[in-house]
Structure formats: structure tokens, C-alpha cells
N, C-alpha and C positions, 0 to 999 in steps of 0.2 A: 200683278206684282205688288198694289199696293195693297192691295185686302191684306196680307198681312199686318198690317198697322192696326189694323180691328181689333187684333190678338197682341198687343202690347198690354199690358198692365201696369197701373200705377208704379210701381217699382221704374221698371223699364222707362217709362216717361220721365221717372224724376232724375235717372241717371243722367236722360240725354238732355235734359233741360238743364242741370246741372252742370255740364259737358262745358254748353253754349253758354253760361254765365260764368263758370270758370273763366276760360279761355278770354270770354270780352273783360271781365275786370284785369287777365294776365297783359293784353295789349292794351289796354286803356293805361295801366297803374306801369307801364315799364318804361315808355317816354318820359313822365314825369318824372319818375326816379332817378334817373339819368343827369335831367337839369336840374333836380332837389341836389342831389351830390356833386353837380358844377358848382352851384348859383352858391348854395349854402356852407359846401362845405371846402369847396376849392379842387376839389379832383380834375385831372386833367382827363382826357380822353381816354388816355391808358391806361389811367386808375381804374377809370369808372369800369370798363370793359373789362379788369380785373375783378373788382369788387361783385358784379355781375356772374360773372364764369364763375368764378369760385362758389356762391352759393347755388350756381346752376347743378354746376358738378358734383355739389355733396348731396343734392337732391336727386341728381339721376341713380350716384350709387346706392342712396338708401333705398330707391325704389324696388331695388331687388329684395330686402328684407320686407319690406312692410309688405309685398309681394307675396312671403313665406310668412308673416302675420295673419294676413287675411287666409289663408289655410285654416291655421292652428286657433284665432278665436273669433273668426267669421267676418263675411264680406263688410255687413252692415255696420258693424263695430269700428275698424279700422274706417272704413266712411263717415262715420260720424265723429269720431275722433281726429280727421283729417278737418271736417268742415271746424271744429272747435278749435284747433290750432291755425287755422285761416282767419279768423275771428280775430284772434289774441294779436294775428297774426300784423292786420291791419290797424288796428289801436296802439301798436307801436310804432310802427311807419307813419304812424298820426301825430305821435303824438312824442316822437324822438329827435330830441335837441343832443346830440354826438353821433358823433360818425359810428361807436363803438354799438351805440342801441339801436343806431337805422340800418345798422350787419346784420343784430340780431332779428330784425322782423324782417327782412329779406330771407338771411337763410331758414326761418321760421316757416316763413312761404312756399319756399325751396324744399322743405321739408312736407308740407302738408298738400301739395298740389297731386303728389304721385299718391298722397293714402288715399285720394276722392278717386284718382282716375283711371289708376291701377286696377285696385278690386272693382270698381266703380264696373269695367269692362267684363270682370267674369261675374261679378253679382247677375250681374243684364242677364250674361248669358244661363247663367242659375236658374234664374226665373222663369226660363222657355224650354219646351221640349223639341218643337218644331224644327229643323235644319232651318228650313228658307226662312222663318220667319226670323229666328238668330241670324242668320246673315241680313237678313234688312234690319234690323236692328242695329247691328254694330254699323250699316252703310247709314242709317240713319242720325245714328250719333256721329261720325264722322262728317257730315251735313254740316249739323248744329255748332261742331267746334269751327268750322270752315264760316260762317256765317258770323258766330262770334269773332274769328279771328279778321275779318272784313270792316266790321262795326266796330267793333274797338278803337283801332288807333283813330277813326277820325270825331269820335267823340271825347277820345283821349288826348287829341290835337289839340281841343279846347280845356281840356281839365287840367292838363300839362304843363301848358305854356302861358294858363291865366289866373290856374284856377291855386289854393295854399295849398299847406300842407296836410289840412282836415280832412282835404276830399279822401283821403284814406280811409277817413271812419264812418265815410259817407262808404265807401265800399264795405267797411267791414257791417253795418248793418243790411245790406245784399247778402254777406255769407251767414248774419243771424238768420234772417228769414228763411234762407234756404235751410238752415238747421232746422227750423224750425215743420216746415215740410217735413224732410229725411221722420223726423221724430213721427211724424202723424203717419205717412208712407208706410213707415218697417213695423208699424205695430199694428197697421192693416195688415197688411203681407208677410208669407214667410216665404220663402224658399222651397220649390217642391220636394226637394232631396235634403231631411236634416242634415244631412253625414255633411254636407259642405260647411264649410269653416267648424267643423271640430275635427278634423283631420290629426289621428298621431303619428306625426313624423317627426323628426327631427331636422334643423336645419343641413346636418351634415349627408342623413339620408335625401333630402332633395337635392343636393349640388352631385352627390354618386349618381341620380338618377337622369340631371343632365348631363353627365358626365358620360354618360353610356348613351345618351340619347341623341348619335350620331346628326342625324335629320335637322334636330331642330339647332344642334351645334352649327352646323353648316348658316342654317335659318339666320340665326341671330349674326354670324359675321359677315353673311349678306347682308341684310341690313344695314351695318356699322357701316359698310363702304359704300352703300347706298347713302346714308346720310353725309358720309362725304364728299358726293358726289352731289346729290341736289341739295345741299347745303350751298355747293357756288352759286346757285341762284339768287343769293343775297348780296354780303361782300365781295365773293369773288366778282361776281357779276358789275357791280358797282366800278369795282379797284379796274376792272377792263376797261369800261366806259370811261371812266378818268385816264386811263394808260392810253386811250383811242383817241383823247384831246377833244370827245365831242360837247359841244358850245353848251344847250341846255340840259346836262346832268340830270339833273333836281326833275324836271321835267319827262323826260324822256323814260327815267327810271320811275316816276308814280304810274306813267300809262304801259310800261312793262308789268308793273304791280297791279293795274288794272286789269288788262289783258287774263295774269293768272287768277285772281280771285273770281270775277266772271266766269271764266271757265269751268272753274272746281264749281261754282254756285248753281249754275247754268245744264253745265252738262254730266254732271256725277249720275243721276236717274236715266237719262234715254243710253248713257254710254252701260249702264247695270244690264238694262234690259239686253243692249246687244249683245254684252259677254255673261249674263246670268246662267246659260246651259257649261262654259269652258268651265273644266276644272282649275281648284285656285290657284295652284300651281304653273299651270299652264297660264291662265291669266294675269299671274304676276309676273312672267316672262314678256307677254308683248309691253306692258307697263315698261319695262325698264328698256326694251327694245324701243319705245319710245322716246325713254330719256338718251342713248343714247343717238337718235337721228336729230334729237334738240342741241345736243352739245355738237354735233358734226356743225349745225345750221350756224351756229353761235360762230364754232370756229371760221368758217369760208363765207357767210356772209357779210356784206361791208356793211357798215355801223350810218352809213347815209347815202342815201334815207334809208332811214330805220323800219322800211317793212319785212325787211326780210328777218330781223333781231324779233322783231312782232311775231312773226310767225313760228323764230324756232322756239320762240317762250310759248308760244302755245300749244305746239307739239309736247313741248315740256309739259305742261298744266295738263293734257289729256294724258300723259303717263303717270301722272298725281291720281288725276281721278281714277285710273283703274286699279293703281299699284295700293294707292293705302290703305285704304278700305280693305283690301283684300291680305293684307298682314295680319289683319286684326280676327281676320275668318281662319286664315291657316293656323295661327297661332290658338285659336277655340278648337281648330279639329287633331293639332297635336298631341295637345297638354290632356295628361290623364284630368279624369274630372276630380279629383281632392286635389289636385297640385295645380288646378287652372290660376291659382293668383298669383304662384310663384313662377310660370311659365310666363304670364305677361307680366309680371316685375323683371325675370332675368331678360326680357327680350331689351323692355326699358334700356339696359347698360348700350343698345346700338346709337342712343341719340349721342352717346360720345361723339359720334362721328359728326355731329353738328357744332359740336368745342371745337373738334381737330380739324373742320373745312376752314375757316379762316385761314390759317396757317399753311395748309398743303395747299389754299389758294394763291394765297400772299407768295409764297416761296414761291410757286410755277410762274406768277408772272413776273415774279424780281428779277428769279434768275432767264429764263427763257422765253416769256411773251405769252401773248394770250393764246395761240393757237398751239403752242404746247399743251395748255391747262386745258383748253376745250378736248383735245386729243385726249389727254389724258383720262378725261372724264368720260370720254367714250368709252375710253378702254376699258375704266372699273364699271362701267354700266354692262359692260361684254361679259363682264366678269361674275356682277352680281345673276346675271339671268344663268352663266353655266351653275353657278351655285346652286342657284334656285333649282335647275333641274337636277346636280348630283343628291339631291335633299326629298325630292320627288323621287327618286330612282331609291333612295335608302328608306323611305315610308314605304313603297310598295315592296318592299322585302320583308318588312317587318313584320306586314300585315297580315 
């Protein structure tokens, strides 16, 4: 399994090491920014979670464009113009005395995360011929984000909560250097197949062409309720625990978060090996079959002592490690190869459903309690796996 890593190439390595600095500066620099717009600017809690969403959410729908950019004037360009806008990005956040210019380098951010990490995904995949070795690739870069997203918050613990305002330009020379790679990287390497990123289409012929592309229609609204679903794993999850009256919150809920990061870190590789022969499809079924025997767990078991809560989160976390990775494979063996960047840009619009889990979590237990919400979330897990297979069922028609 791992001899493929032999057959990675500079390109491929920059992506995912790029992946993994990404993601640690995203969890490092988002706690702080949170108390930068308390402490500095007065926002209250609601603000802040607004001022957050709103550049979350103009970043995920632009990802669908820059998505259909990386087509039309190539993977490396719209990457390298995302890390330049990451740059500018942080030198504002550094260096921004109003509320009005610390928007602007957030949604700046918001903007340039999806041009790295978007194309970033089908570059990778450009770069390879191999099936298996593409697929450990993309399971490899979803490692490195997982790893970064681990390491982040708790050295961002300290930069956050002690560290000024500079440490931003302390990040934004991290996305220099990394620029400065990408440069040295793309002008070693090309691309085996020119025709990638000079693709003529137009953006209207790519939305006709999901538009007819039943399968991956299906794909993508899986997903969205997917994210709405293991989206409660954060607030919703919390908001229960608080609605369950249990004594050490703060506690209880870092060794929950322990539990999953472990697990995704831990067992992502022996769990490959087991399911590396299932097709992805099928694969991405037991994954969501998992998450939903972790929300049954959540619902019926009691909250003390918390081994049973331990456990359904990790039944949870082993539906992480087979489901995500394996989005990022189906989504490479859907998308015609000139439109692979707008395939994983349109898929992009599902993390909606990580904006609208708050909300459909918050309302379940306002109105009806947690063993509603847990139910519930079964149920769109039921849901997301028939998707997954009418989606399967309409690829092998096509074919």
C-alpha cells in the first residue's frame, strides 16, 4: 500500500504539505480572531459567529467559480494566486486597526483558501496516472489536513490567547515561503496532460453539464446532509451536553475531541488497507452506516459516566476515516478530466451544510430534546447512504 508514496512527485508532495500548513494556520489563526473581535473590537458572541459565517459562506460559494477558473487558465495559476492572496491576506489581519479592514482580511482568507485547495485536489490528481496511487494521494493529503487540524488549535491556544495582533504576519510569512516553493515546484513540473487547465468551456456549458450529470447531482446533496449531520459533532454536540446538565463540560468535551482526532490520526491507514479492495461507492456506505450507529449511541446512551458518549464518538470518527477520503476518490472518478476543478469546486457548495448544522442542531434540541436530534441525524445518515447508492446505480448506467 505504501510503495505508492515512491511515485508521488514534487508537485504531489507540495500539495499535501501545503494541505497540512493550510489547515494548521486555519485552526491556529481562528481562535484568535474570535478574541481579536471580542477583546478589540467589542462583538459579542453573535456578532462574532456572524462576522465568521458570513466570510465562511462567501468563500465556499466562490469555490465553485474558482473551481471552473482552474479549468479555464490552470490548476497552478489559480494556486499560486490563492497562496498571494493568503499573503495580503494576513498582513491585513496584522496589521488592521477597524472592524471594517479586519472583514476585509478574513473574507480575503475566505476567498483564497478554496483557490489552494480546490484545484490543489485535482492538480494532485493531474499529476498521476496510476488509479491506486491517486487514491493514496488524496488518502494521504487528507492525513496531513487531519494532522494539521490536531496541531493547530493547541499551539493556537497559545498564540490566541497571549500572543498580539502581529502574529498574523508571522503567519503570513509561512504562506510567503510556501509561495515561494509552489514557484520553484511548478516550474520543475508540468502536468502530464497539457489540455488540463486550458479547457474551452464556458461557465454556462459546465453548470448544463452538472446539470445532466444526474450521479454526481445526487453526490453533492449527499454530502450537504452529510455535513449537516456530522456537523452536530461540534455545537450540536456541546448544546446536548450543556442541555444534559453534565458538571465538567470544558472537560468531557476536549477528551471527546481527543477520542476523534486520535482516531482519524491513528487509524485512517490500517482502516484503507481493510476497505482498499470495496468499491468507493460501497465504501462510502458503510462510513455513513457508521455515523449513523454513532448518533443512535449519542441518543440511548447516558451522558454518566461518559464511556458510552466515548464510544459512540468513535464509532463516529471510524465513519470519518472511511467516508472522507473516499469523497475526494469518487469525486476524481466522476468528473470528466478538463472539468475536474469545477467537479471539486461544485462539490465544495455541500459544506453549506456545516453553516446550516448549528441551526437544524439548535432548533432539534429547543424545540424537542436531544434524542430527537440524535434520531434525526440517524435518519439523514439513512438517507445520505440510499443517496449514495441511487448515485452508484446511475454511474453504472452511464457507463
Amino acid at each position: 500500500m505504501f510503495s505508492a508514496l515512491r511515485q508521488f512527485n514534487l508537485t504531489v508532495w507540495f500539495v499535501i504539505l501545503s494541505t497540512f500548513a493550510g489547515r494548521f494556520v486555519l485552526f491556529m489563526i481562528w481562535p484568535f480572531l474570535a478574541i481579536l473581535l471580542h477583546r478589540k473590537f467589542g462583538l459579542n458572541e453573535l456578532e462574532v459567529g456572524a462576522f465568521l459565517a458570513a466570510a465562511t459562506a462567501v468563500g465556499v460559494v466562490f469555490g465553485f467559480y474558482v473551481g471552473y477558473l482552474s479549468d479555464r487558465l490552470g490548476r497552478r495559476k489559480i494556486v499560486l494566486a490563492g497562496i498571494v492572496l493568503s499573503v495580503f491576506a494576513m498582513v491585513i489581519l496584522g496589521t488592521a486597526d477597524s472592524l471594517a479592514w479586519l472583514f476585509a482580511g478574513t473574507l480575503l482568507h475566505a476567498l483564497a483558501r478554496p483557490m489552494v485547495e480546490d484545484p490543489g485536489r485535482a492538480l494532485m490528481t493531474d499529476m498521476i496516472e496510476d488509479r491506486t496511487v491517486k487514491d493514496m494521494a488524496l488518502h494521504v493529503r487528507y492525513f496531513a489536513l487531519n494532522v494539521g487540524a490536531a496541531i493547530g488549535p493547541m499551539l493556537g491556544a497559545a498564540a490566541g490567547l497571549t500572543g498580539q495582533q502581529t502574529t498574523f504576519l508571522l503567519l503570513g510569512a509561512v504562506y510567503a515561503l510556501s509561495l515561494g516553493a509552489a514557484g520553484i515546484v511548478f516550474r520543475i513540473e508540468r502536468p502530464q496532460d497539457d489540455s488540463f487547465g486550458a479547457a474551452d468551456f464556458s461557465l454556462l456549458e459546465v453548470l448544463g453539464v452538472l446539470r445532466r450529470d444526474t450521479a454526481f447531482l445526487l453526490f453533492v446533496v449527499a454530502g450537504l446532509l452529510c455535513s449537516v449531520a456530522y456537523g452536530q459533532t461540534e455545537s450540536g454536540l456541546v448544546q446536548y451536553l450543556q442541555q444534559e446538565s453534565v458538571t465538567d463540560l470544558a472537560t468531557l468535551y476536549a477528551q471527546l475531541i481527543a477520542i476523534n482526532a486520535g482516531t482519524v490520526v491513528l487509524l485512517q491507514f490500517p482502516l484503507l488497507r481493510l476497505t482498499e479492495k470495496v468499491e468507493p461507492f460501497l465504501r462510502a456506505m458503510y462510513g455513513v452506516v457508521l455515523f449513523a450507529l454513532g448518533f443512535l449511541g449519542l441518543g440511548f446512551v447516558p451522558v454518566a459516566p461518559p464511556l458510552g458518549l466515548m464510544l459512540a464518538v468513535f464509532v463516529l470518527s471510524l465513519g470519518e476515516v472511511i467516508l472522507f477520503p473516499t469523497m475526494n476518490i469518487i469525486i476524481d472518478r466522476m468528473a470528466p478530466a478538463p472539468m475536474k476543478g469545477s467537479y471539486f469546486g461544485a462539490f465544495s457548495l455541500s459544506v453549506i451544510g456545516f453553516a446550516l448544522a448549528p441551526l437544524v442542531g439548535g432548533g432539534l434540541l429547543y424545540g424537542f430534546g436531544g434524542l430527537a436530534l440524535w434520531l434525526a441525524m440517524t435518519g439523514l445518515a439513512v438517507v445520505v447512504a440510499a443517496l449514495y447508492f441511487l448515485a452508484n446505480r446511475s454511474v453504472a448506467r452511464t457507463a
